[in-house]
N, C-alpha and C positions, 0 to 999 in steps of 0.2 A: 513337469510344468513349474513355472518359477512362479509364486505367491506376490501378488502385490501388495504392498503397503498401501492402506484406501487413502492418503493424504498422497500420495503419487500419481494417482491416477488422475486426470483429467475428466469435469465433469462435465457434462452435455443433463439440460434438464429435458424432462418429459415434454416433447412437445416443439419441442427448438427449430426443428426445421419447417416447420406450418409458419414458424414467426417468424423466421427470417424471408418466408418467399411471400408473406402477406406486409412485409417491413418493406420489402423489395417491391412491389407493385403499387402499392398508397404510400406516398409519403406525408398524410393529412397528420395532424399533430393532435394527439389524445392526452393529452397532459401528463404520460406516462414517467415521465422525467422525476416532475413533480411529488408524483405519488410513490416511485422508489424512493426518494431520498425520505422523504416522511414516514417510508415502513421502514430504511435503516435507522432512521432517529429513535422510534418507536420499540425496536428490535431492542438497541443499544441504550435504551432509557434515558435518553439524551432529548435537549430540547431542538437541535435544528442539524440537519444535514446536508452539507452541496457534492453536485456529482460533480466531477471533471474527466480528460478524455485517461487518465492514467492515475495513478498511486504519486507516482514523483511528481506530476502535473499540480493534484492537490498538494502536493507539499511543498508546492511553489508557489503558489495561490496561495496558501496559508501565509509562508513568510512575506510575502507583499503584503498581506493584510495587517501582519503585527507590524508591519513599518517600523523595524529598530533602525536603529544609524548605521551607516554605512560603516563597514572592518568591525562591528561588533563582534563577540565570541559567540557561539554556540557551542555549547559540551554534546557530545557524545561518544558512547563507547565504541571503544577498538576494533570490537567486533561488529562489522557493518556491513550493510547492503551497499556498494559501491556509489549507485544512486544518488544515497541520503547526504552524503557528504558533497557530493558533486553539486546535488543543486543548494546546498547552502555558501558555497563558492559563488555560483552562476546567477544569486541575488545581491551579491557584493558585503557577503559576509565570511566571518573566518573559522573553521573547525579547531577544537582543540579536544584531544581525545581524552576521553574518561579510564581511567587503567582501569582492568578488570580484577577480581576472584577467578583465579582461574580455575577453582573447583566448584563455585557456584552460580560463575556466570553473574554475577551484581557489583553492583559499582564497589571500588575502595576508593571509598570518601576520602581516607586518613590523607592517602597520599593524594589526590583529586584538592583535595584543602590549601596543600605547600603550594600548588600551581595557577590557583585558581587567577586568572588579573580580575582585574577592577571592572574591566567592561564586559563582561560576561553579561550577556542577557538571557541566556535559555538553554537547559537541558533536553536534548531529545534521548528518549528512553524507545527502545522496540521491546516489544512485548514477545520474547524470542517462541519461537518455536509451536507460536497456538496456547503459552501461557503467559499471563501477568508476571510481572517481578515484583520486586518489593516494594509496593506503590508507597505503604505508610514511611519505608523509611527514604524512598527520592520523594515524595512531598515534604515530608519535615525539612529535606536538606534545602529545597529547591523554595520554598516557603522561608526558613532562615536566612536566607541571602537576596532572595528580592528576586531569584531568575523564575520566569515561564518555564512548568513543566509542558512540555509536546509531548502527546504518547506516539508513537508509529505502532500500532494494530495493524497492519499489512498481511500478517499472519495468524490475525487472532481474533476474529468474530466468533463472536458463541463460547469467547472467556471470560471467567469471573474471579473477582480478587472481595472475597469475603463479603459476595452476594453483589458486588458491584460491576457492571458489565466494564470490560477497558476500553478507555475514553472517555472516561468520566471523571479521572483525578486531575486534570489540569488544563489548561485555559482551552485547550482542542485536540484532536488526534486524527488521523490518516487510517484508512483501509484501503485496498488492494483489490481490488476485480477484476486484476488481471486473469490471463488462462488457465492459469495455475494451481489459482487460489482455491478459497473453499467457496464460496459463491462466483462462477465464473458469465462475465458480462459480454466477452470478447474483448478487454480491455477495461478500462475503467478505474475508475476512486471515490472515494468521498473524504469531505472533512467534517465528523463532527464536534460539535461544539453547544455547551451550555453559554455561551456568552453575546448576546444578541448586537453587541456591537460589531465583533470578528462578523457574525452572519452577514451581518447587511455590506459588509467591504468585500466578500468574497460572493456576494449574488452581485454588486456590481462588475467585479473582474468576471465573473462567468458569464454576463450578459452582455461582453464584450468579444468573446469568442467564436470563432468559424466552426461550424462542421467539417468531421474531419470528411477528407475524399473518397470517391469509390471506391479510387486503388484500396486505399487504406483502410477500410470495412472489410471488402473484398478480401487483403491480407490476412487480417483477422480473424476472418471464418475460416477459411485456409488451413492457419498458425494452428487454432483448435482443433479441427474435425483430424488434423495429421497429425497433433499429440495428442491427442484420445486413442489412438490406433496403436503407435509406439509405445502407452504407456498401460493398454492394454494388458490380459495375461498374453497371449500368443504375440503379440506383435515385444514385450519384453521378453519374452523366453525365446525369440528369434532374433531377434534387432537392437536393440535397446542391451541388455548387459553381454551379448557378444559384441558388440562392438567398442564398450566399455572395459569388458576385459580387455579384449584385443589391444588397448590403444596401450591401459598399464603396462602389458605382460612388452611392449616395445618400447615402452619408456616414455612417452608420449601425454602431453595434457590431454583429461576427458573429451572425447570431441563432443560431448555436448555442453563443454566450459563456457560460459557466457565472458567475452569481455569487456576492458572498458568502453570502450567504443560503444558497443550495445549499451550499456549502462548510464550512459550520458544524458543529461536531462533533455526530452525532448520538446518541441514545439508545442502548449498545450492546447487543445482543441474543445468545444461542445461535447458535452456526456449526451450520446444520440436516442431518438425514442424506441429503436431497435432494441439498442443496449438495455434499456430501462426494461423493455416489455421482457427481456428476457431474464434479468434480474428477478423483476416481480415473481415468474413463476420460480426461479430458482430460492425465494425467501417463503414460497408456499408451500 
């Protein structure tokens, strides 16, 4: 039997299916919305949290809310979630990549310096792999030049950088609740943020938003309950790296390669109170 890695597996919390068919029958509103973002604020020692319907969602909401000029620059590193770069295009701004270390994964400033232009407004930094980076030395950088640090936590709830949760060195940061993640919503994000001005611009663009649709709920439950299965032991020691192998040993990209297309920012929607009720127990 093939051994999982516990960050590969798909999590389903204690309880999920009572919620989704009591979600599914009342659709009366319990303030649950409310009360996750307040336990992620609270978790992440941060003063204010908003849900949206995705990770990329929020971190387009974010950038409407810092309102830089239009073709400004945003830095970040080479190594990226396809996503992160697409939606700082799709608010009418410009990427300019951060070169890496390629043995330790952190920015090289030296040569990041020779390139930098003038209208550079903001570093986005991901917090790779479930740890912090060098926050002290991209805050000194990102503080010496006047840009907005952005964290992307997407993959790193429940990390600390010298007793400090990430998301707390710079003006806001992004988490991730998608399926995948380590708290799973059936989708979702949040932005948080110690800066009460950003909160009040992004509770107004989120109280602007539609609920997303049945299909698209419906998808969702779907998308999970069938990678929980595949990412299972049995269902990976059957399906999942034979098929993986299979695709190498032919020459062939992963067939579970996500492309761009997937990756493309999508339509952002209401963080639903489904989602939240299920969040709640998955933060319990």
């Amino acid at each position: 039997m093939i051994p999982i890695v516990p960050r590969s597996q798909i999590r389903h919390c204690k309880g999920q299916s009572g919620i989704l068919l009591r979600s599914a029958i009342s659709t009366k509103s319990t303030g649950s919305v409310r009360r996750f973002e307040e336990r992620v604020a609270e978790f992440c020692g941060a003063g204010h949290a908003v849900a949206f319907s995705s990770g990329r969602s929020a971190f387009g909401a974010l950038l409407k809310a810092l309102d830089y000029p239009r073709d400004s620059i945003v830095l970040m590193p080479s190594l990226n979630y396809p996503a992160m770069p697409l939606t700082v295009e799709q608010c009418g701004l410009r990427v300019l990549w951060v070169p890496m270390s390629e043995k330790k994964l952190t920015p090289d400033f030296d040569k990041l310096e020779a390139s930098q232009p003038g209208n550079a407004v903001a570093l986005v930094w991901p917090n790779y792999f479930g740890s912090a980076g060098p926050m002290d030395e991209i805050r000194a950088y990102c503080g010496g030049r006047g840009l907005d640090l952005i964290e992307d936590s997407a993959h790193s709830l429940g990390a600390y950088y010298k007793g400090i949760h990430v998301g707390n060195f710079g003006r806001a940061s992004i988490f991730s609740f998608e399926t995948s993640k380590i708290v799973n919503t059936l989708g979702g994000g949040v932005v948080v943020t110690n800066d009460g001005a950003i909160h009040g611009r992004l509770l107004e663009i989120q109280s602007k938003l539609s609920p997303k649709s049945k299909f698209d709920v419906v998808k969702s439950v779907l998308k999970s309950y069938v990678s929980a299965a595949m990412t299972s032991t049995w269902g990976a020691t059957l399906c999942m790296y034979p098929a993986l192998a299979a695709s190498r040993a032919l020459g062939v990209g992963d067939v579970i390669e996500e492309g761009i297309g997937e990756a493309l920012p999508e339509e952002p929607c209401s963080f639903g109170e489904m989602q939240a009720r299920i969040g709640l127990r998955h933060m319990d």
